[in-house]
VORO-510233 format. One record per atom (N, C-alpha, C): residue in three letters; x, y, z. Coordinates in pm, whole numbers, plus 50000, padded with zeros to 5 digits. Example, Ala and Ser with C-alpha at 12.3 -4.5 7.8 and 13.67 -1.06 7.14 Angstrom:
2
ALA513194943150780ALA512304955050780ALA513204967050780SER512854977550708SER513674989450714SER512905000350787
This chain:
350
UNK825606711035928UNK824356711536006UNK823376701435948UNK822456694236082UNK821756682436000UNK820636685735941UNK819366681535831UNK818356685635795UNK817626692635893UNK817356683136022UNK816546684836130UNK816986701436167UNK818096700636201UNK818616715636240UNK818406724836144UNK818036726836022UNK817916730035922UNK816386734335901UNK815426727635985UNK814146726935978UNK813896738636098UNK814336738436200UNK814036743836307UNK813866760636222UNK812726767436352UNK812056776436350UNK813206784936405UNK813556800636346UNK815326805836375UNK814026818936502UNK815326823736613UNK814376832736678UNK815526838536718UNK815296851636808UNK816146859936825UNK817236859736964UNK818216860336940UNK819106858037103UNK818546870437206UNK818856867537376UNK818216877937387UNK819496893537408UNK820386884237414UNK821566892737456UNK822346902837365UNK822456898037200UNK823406901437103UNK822296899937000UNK822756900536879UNK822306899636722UNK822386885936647UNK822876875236761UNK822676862836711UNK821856854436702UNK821746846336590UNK819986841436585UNK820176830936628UNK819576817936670UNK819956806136748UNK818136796036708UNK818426783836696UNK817526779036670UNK816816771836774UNK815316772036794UNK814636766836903UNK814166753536883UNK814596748037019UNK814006735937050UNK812866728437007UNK812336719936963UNK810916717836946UNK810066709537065UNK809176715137097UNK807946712437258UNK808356697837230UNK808406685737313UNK808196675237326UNK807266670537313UNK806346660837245UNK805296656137237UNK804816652837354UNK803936656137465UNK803646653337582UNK803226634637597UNK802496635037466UNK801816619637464UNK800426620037542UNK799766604937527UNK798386610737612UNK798526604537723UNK797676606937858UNK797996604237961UNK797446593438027UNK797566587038155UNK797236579038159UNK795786576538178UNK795176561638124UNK793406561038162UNK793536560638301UNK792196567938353UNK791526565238491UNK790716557338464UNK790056548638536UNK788756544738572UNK787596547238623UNK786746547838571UNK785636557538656UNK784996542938761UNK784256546538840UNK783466540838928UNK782466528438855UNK781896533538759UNK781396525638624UNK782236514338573UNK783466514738559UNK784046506338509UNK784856496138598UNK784856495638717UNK785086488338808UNK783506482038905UNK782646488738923UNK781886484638988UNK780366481638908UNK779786473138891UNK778986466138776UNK777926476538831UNK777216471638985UNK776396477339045UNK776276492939021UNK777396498639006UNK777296518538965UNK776896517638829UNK777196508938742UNK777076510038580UNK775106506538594UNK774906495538657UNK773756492638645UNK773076502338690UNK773076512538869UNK772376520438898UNK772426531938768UNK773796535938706UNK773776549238569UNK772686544338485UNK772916532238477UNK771716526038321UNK770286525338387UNK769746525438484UNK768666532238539UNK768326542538483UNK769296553238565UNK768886567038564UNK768486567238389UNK769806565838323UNK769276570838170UNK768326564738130UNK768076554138139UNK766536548038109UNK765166556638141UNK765316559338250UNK764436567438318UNK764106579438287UNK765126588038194UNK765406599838170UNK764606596838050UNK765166587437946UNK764106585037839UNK763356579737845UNK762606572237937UNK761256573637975UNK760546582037975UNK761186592638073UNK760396604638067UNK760236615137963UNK761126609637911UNK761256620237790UNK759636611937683UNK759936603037711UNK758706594637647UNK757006600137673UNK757116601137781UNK755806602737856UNK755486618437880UNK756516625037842UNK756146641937807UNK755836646037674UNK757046636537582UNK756256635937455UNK754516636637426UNK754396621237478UNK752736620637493UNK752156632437573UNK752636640437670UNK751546648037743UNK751446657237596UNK752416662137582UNK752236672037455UNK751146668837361UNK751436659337319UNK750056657337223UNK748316655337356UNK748576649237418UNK747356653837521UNK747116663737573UNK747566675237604UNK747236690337604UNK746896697637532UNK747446694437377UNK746876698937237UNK745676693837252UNK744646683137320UNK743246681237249UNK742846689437380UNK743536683537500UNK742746686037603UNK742526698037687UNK743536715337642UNK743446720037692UNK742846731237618UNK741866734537629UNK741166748837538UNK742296762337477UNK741986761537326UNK742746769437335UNK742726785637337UNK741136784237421UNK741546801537447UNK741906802737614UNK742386792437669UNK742036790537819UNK743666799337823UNK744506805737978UNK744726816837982UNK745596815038102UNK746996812238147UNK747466810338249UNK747806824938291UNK747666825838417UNK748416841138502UNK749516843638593UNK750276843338548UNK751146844438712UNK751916857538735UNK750826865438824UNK751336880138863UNK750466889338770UNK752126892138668UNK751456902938617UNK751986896938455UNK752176882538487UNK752526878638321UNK751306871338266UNK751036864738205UNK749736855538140UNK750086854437988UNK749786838337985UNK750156834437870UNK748806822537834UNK748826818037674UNK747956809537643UNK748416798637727UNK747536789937797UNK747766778637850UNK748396763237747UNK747386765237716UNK748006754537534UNK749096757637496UNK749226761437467UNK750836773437369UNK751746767437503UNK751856767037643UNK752636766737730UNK752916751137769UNK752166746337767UNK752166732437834UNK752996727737747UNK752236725737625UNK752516716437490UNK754906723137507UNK754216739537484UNK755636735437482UNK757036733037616UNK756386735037718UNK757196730837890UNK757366716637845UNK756446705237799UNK756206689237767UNK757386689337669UNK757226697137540UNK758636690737431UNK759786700337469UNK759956710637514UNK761066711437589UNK762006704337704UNK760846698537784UNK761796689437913UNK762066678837822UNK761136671137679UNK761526661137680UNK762666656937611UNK763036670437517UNK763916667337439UNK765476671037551UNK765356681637667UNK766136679337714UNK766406667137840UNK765586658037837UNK766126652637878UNK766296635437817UNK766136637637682UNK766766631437610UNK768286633937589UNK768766644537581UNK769966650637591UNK771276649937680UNK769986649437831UNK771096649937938UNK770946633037964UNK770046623337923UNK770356612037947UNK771576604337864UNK771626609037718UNK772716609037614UNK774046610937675UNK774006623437754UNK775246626537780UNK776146619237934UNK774866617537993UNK775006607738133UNK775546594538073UNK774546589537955UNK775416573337940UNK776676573937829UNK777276583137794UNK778546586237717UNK779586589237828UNK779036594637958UNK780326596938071UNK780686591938108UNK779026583638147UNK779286574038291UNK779736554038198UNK778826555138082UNK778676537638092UNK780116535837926UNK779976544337832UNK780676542837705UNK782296541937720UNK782696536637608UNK784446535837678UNK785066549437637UNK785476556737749UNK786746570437718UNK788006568137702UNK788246559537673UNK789706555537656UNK790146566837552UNK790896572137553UNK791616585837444UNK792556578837360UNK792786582537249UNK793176577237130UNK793806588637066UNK794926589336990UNK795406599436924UNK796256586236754UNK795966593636664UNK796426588336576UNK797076598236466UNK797596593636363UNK798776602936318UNK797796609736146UNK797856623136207UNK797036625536027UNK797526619935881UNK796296620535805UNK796586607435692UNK795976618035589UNK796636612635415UNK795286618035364UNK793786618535354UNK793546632335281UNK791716625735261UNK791426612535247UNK792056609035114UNK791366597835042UNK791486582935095UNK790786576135152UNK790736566035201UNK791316555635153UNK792236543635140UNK792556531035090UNK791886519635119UNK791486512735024UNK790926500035073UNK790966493435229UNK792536495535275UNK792386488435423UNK792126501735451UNK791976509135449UNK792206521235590UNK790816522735556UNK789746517135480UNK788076517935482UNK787846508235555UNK788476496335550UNK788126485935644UNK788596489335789UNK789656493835824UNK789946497235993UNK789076505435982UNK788676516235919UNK787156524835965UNK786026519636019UNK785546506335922UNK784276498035890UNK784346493036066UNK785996484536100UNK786116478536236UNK786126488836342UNK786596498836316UNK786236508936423UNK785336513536453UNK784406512836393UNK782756515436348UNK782006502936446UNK782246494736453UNK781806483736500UNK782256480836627UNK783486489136638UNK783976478136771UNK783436495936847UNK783286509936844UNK782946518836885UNK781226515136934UNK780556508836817UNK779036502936851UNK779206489836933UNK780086483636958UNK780266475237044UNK780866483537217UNK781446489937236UNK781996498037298UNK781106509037385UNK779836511337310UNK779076519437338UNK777986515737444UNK777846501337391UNK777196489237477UNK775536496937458UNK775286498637351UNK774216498037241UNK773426487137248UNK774226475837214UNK773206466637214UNK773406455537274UNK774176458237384UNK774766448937506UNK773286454937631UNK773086469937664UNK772386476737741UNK771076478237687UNK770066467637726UNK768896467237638UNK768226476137680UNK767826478837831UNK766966484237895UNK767516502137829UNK768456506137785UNK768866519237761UNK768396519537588UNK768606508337511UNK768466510037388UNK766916510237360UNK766126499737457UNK764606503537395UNK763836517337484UNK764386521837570UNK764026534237632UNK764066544037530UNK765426547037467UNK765726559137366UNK765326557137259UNK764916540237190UNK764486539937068UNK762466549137131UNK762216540037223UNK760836545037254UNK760836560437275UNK761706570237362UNK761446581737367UNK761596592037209UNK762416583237153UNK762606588937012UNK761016588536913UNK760776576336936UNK759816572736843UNK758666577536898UNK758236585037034UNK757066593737103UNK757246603937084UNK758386611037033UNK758746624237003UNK758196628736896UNK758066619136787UNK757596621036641UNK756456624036670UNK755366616136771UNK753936620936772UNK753736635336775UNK753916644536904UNK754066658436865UNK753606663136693UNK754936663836662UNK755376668136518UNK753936662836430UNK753366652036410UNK752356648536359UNK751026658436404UNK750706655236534UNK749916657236573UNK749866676636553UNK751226684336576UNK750916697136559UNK750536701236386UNK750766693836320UNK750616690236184UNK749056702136166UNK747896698136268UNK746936703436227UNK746696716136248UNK747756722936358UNK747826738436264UNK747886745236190UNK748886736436080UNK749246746935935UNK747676745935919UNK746056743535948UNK745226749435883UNK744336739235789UNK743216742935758UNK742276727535714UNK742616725435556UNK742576714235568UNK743086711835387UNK741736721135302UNK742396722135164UNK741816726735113UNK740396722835046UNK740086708935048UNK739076703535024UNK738706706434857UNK737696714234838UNK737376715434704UNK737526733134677UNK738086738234769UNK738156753234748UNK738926753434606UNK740146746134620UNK740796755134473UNK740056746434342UNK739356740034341UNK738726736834263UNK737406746834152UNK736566752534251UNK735536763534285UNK736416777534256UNK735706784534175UNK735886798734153UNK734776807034175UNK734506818734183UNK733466825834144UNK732716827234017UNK733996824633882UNK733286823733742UNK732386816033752UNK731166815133629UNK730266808933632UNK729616810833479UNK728536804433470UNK727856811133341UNK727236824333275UNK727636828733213UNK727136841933206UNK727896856633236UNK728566853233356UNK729716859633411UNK730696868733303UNK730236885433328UNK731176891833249UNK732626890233308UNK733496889733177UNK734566892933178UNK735296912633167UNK735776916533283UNK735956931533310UNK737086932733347UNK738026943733349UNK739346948933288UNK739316948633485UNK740566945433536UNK740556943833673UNK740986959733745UNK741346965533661UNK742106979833707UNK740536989933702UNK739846990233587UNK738907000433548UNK737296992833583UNK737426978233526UNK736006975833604UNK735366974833476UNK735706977633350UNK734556979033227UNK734376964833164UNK733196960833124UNK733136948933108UNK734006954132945UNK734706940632909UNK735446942332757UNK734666932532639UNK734726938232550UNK734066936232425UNK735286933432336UNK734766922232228UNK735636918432133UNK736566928032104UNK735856934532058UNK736426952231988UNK737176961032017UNK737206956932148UNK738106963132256UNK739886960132250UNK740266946532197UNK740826941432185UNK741976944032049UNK742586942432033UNK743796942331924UNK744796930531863UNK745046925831765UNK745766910731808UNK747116914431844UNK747656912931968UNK749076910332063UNK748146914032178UNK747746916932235UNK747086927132289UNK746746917732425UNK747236915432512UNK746736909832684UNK746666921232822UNK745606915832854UNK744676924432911UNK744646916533069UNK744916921333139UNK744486918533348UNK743256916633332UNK742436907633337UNK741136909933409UNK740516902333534UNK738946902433538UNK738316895833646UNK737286893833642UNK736416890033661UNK734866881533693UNK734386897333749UNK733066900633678UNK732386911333701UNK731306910533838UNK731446897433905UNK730736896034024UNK731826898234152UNK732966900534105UNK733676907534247UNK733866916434303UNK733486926134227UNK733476942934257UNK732656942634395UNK730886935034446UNK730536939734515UNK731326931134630UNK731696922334642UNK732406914134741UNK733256921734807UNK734086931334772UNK734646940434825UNK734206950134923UNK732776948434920UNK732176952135024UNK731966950735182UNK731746935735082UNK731296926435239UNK732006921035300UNK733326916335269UNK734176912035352UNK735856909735258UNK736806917235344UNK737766917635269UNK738726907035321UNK738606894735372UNK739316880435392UNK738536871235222UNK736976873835233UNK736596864135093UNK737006871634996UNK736766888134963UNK737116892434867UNK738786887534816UNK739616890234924UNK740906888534829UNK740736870834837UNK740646865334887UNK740326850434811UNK740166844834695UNK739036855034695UNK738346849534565UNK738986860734427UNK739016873834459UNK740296875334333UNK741636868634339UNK742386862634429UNK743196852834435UNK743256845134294UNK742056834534327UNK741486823034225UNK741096828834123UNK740476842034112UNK739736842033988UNK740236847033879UNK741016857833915UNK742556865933831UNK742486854533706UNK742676862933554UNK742596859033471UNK743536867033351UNK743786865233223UNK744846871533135UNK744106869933025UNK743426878732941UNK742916878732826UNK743446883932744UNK743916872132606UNK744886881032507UNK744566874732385UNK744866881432307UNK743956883532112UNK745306880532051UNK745176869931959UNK745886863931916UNK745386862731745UNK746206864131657UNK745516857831530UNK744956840731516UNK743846841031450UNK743516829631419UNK744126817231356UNK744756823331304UNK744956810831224UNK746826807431319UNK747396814731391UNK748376808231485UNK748116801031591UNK746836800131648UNK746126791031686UNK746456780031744UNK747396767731797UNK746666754431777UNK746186751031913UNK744686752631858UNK743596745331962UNK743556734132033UNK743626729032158UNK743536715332210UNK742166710232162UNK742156693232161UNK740836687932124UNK739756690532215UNK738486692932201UNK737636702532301UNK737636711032340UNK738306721332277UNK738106736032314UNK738326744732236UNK737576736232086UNK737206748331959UNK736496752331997UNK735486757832075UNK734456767632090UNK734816776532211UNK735746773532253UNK736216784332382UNK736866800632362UNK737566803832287UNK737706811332207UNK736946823732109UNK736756833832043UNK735886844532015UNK737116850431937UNK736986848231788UNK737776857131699UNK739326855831764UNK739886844531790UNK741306843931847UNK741656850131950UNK740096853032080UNK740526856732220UNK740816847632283UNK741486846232403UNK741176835932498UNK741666837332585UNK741116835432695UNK741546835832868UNK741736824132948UNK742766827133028UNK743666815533094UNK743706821233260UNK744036816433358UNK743536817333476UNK745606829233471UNK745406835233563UNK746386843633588UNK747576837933679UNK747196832233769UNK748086821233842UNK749036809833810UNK750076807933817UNK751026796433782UNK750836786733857UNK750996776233733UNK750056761333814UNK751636756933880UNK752726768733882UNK754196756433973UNK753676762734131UNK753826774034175UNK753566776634309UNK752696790834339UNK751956792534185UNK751046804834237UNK750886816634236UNK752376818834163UNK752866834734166UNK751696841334013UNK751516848534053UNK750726861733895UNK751626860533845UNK751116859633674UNK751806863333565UNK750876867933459UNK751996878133388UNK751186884833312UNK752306891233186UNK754026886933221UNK754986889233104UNK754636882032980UNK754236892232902UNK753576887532761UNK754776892232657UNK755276879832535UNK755946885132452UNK754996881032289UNK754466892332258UNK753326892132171UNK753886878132020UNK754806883032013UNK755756874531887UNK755686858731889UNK756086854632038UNK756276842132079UNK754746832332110UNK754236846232172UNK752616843832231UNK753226835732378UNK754116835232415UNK754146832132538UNK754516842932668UNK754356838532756UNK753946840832871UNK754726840133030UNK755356847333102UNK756266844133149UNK756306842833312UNK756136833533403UNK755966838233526UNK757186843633641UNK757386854633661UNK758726863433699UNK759396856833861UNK758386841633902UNK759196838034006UNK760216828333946UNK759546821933855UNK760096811133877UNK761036809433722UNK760506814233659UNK760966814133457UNK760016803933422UNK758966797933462UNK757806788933408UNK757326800633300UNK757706789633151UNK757366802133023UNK755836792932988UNK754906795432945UNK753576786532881UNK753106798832729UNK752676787132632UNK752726787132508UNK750966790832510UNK750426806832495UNK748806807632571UNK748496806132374UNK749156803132270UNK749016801532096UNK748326785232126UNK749236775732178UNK749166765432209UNK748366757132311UNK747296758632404UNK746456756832484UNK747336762632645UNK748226766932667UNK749256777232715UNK749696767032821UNK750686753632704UNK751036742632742UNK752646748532813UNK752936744632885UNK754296742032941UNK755506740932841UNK756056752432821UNK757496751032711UNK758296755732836UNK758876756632895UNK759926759033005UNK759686758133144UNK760656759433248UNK760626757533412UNK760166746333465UNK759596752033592UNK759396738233686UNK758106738233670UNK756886751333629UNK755486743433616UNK755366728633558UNK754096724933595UNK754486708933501UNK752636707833466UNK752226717033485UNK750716715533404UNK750326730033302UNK749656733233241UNK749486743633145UNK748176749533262UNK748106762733190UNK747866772533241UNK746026770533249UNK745196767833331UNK743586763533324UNK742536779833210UNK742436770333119UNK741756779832981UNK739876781733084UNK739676795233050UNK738146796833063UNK737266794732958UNK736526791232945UNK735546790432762UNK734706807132768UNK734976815032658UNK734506823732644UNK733146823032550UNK732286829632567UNK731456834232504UNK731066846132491UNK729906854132404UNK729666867732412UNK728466864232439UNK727926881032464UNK726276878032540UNK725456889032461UNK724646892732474UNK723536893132346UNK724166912232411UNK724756916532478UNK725006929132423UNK726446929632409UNK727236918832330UNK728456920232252UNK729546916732371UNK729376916832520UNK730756914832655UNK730766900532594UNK731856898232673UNK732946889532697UNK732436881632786UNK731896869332811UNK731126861432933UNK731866847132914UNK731616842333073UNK732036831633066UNK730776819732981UNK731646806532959UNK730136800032928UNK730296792433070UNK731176789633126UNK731116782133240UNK732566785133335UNK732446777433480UNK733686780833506UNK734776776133469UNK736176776633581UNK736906766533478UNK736846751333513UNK736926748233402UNK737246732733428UNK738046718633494UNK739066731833583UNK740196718933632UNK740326734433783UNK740996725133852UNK741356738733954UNK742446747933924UNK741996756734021UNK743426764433917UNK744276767634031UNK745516775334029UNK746576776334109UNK747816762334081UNK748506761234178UNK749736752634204UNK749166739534170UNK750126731034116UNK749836711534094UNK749816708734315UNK748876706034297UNK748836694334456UNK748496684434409UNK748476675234518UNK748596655234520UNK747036652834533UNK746246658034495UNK744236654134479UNK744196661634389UNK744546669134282UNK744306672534145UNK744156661534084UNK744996653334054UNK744776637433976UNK745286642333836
């Protein structure tokens, strides 16, 4: 018996207990090309390369409405139909980048039917790894497919789709000014200030040296936020947001002070803003031994012995120090606010 026969797939007779080996399907092969209407008649190719032009045209010019309904249509204004009603803005903007992207889509697919070559191709599987020539028949197939495509034979189709592409981006820019107004100088600005007790954020008591222990870190907050809580609870949590702080007693002499900020400090206290300068998260994992500090999103560890400089993670600035002082009945006060903004590194910190 020959290899080939040897290879065959064994199956069951239907009559007796004899096994018999099956035929293998004939390779059908691929069939023959048609011609479409396009490829015989110039005039049909030219009327198709219209249409898709046209399609991304329009896709062009809905783009733009989109961004012109965003200025121009109020956005508390209120469409009705029946018994449905929707924001008018919210609708337009998106009816405009919906048609346009579909009919960027269906013009794509019109000039791949009607104008690109379908000729069918079957070739024999190879390995992964590419060989020098078999990168180069890629490189030429690559080229003669962009030749084939009539890319850059079909001008009127190539600067239509480069243009509807490149009006599409406006949108995307232009909705840009929802995420909300930059921050300007907010994270800069705290509530601390001069004078400003320092108070335990859970109980509210202003804290005194004495109060303190060396390992000893403490939650606190600016003693002018308690009444804010009153008046409005969008500024209140804001501003404990920013103002959140970590006060912890350290021995003196483990210390090392940055230049300008020997006087910030009170018997080896010192307070550091509570927020991680990588993306913001509270921290407050204290390992008294190390004197560092741990923030539980990210593993950003800071050294609060050391001006509570950056020893691990992705933070990449140290932790913003408050200057402490005491006040003539022994609290904990700021002498000023802090000095740099506090929260996450952004691109206008400098």
């Amino acid at each position: 018996m020959s290899d080939e026969k040897q290879n065959l797939p064994a199956v069951p007779a239907e009559h007796d207990n004899q096994v018999v080996l099956a035929e293998p399907i004939p390779d059908p092969g691929v069939e023959p090309h048609e011609l479409r209407i396009t490829d015989i008649d110039p005039k049909a190719a030219d009327r198709v390369e219209r249409q898709v032009a046209t399609m991304f045209g329009l896709a062009g010019v809905l783009a733009l409405g989109s961004c012109v309904a965003y200025f121009a249509i109020p956005r508390d204004s209120i469409l009705e139909f029946g018994p449905l009603t929707g924001n008018a803005n919210n609708l337009v903007i998106g009816l405009c980048l919906g048609l346009s992207l579909f009919l960027i889509g269906a013009g794509a697919i019109q000039w791949a039917k009607k104008l690109m070559v379908d000729t069918e191709v079957a070739e024999d599987r190879h390995d992964a790894h590419s060989t020098p020539q078999q990168k180069t028949e890629i490189m030429e197939a690559f080229q003669q497919g962009a030749a084939e495509s009539g890319f850059g034979r079909r001008k009127l189709i190539r600067r239509s789709l480069i243009g509807a592409m490149g009006l599409l981006g406006l949108p995307a820019i232009v909705l840009l000014r929802d995420l909300g107004p930059l921050p300007g100088r907010k994270l800069y600005d705290t509530i601390w200030a001069k004078g400003i007790r320092v108070v335990n954020d859970v109980t509210l008591r202003p804290i005194k040296p004495s109060d303190l222990v060396v390992g000893q870190l403490v939650n606190a907050a600016p003693a002018n936020l308690a009444p804010m809580q009153e008046e409005s609870g969008v500024e209140y949590q804001n501003a404990k947001a920013k103002a959140a702080v970590i006060v912890v007693r350290i021995a003196p002499n483990e210390i090392r002070t940055p230049a300008g900020r020997e006087n910030w400090g009170i018997d080896g206290i010192l307070c550091y803003s509570k927020i991680c300068t990588h993306v913001g998260c509270p921290i407050s994992l204290y390992e008294q031994t190390t004197h560092h500090v741990l923030c539980p999103c990210h593993q950003s560890t800071f050294d609060l012995a050391d001006g509570a400089k950056v020893i691990f993670g992705p933070a990449a600035r140290p932790l913003p120090q408050l200057p402490l002082a005491v006040d003539a009945e022994g609290y904990l006060v700021a002498q000023s606010g802090f000095t740099e903004p506090v929260g996450p590194s952004f691109w206008e910190r400098g």
